[in-house]
N, C-alpha and C positions, 0 to 999 in steps of 0.2 A: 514409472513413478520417479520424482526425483528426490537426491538426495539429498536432504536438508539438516544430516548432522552437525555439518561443519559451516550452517549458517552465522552469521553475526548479525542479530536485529538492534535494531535500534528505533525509537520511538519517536514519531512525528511529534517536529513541534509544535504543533499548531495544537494535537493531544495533551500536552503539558497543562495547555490554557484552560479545556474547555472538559476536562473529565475522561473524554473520550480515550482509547488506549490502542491507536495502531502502529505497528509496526512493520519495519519493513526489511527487507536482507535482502544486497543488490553485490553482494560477494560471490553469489554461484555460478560459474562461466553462462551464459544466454538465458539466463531466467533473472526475476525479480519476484520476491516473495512476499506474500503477505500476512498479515495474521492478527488477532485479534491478544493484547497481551494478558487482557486477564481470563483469557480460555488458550493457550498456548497449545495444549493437546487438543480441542478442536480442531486441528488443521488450518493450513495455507491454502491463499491461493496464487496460483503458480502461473505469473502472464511471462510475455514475453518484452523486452525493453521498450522496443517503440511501442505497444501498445500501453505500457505506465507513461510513457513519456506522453503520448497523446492523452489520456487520463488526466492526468498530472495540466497540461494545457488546457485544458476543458475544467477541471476546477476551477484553475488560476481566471480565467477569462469567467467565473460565475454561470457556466454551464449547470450546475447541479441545485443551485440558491434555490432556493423556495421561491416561486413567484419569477427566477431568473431567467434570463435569455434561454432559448431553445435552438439546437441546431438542427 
């Protein structure tokens, strides 16, 4: 399990805009954290760099849009 005491999250901005509330913590040596901020005790979920970074590419490019491109 990893340790996520000494996380620092911080809130997407694109969340700001839209209501939505995620959060992310990319301070833990080889993990990236996620988490949802108004259920914080709910749990993270715990990827690994390149696959947010690939994530993160796949939104950017409208992978995910309703109706949007498919890979």
């Amino acid at each position: 399990m990893t340790d996520l005491s000494r996380a620092t999250w911080r809130k997407a901005k694109a969340s700001q805009n839209n209501g939505g509330c995620v959060e992310v913590a990319a301070n833990i040596p080889g993990v990236i954290a996620i988490r949802d901020s108004k259920r914080p005790a709910g749990g993270a979920h715990i990827v690994s760099p390149a696959a947010f970074a690939a994530f993160l590419a796949d939104a950017k490019a409208g992978s995910y849009d309703i109706g949007g491109s498919q890979r």
